[in-house]
C-alpha positions in Angstrom: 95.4 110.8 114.3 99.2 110.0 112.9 99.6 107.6 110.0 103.2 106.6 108.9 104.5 106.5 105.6 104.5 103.4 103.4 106.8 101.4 104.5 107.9 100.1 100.8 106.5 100.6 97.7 105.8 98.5 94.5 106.9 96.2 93.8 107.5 94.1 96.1 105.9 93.4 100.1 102.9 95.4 100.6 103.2 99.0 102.4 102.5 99.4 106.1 99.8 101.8 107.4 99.5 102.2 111.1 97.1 104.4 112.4 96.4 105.2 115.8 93.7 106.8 117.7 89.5 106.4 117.0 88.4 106.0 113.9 84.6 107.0 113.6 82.4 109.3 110.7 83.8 112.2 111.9 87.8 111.5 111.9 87.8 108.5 109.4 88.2 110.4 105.9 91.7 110.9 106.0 92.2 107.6 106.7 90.3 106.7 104.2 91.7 108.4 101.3 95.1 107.1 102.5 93.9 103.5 102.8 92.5 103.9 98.9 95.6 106.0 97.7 97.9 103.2 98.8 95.2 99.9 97.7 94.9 101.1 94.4 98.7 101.9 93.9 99.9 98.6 95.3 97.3 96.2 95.1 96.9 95.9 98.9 98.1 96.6 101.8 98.8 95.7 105.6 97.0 97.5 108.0 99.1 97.5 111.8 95.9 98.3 113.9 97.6 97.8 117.4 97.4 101.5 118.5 93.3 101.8 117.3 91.7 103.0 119.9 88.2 102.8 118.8 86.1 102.4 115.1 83.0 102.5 114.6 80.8 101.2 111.7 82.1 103.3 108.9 85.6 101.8 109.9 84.1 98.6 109.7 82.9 99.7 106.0 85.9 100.8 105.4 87.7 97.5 106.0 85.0 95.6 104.6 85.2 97.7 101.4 88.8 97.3 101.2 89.1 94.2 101.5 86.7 93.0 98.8 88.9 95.6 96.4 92.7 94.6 97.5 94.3 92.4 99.7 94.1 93.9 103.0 96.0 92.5 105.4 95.2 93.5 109.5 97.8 92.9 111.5 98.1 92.9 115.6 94.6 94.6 116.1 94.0 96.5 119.2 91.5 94.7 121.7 89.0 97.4 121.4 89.8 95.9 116.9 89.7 92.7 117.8 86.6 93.0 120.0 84.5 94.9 116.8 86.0 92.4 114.4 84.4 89.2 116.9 81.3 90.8 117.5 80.5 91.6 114.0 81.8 87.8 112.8 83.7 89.4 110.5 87.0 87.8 111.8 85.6 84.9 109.4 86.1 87.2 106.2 88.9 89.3 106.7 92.7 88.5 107.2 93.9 88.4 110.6 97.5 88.2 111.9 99.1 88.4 115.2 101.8 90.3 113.6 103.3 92.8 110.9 106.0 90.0 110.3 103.2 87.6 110.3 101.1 89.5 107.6 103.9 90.5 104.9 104.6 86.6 104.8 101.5 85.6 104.2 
């Protein structure tokens, strides 16, 4: 797994986390604590998810989590995203966008 940097910091548009790779019990926690790290210092953040390969149901929980606690914006999810995000229903909750652009707009 590879995350990148923030893009920007506070204030101003949200940072940029883009993971790639699977995200399941077993390789989620760093994740995690970067996803938590960066909510609570910026109030949010915009998660690029086009190169997840895979989560699971604690990444699920994760987003889920995170999203009733900051303003998590996912943008351009994978298909194998986009396919656990329909079949759960939770594409009704969280925010979607087609884009990174699209999301720090929003």
């Amino acid at each position: 797994m590879t995350m990148h940097e923030p893009l920007t910091g506070a204030p101003g548009p949200l940072p940029v986390i883009a993971p790639h790779g699977d995200f399941d019990e077993d390789t989620l926690p760093p994740l995690e604590v970067r996803i938590r790290e960066t909510a609570a210092r910026h109030g949010g953040l915009i998660l690029d998810a086009s190169r997840i390969t895979f989560g699971d149901s604690t990444f699920l929980r994760l987003l889920l989590t995170t999203h009733q606690e900051a303003d998590l914006r996912i943008a351009n999810p994978s298909p194998a995203i986009t396919r656990l995000i329909n079949l759960t229903a939770t594409d009704q909750v969280l925010h979607i966008h087609p884009t990174v652009e699209d999301a720090q707009n929003t």
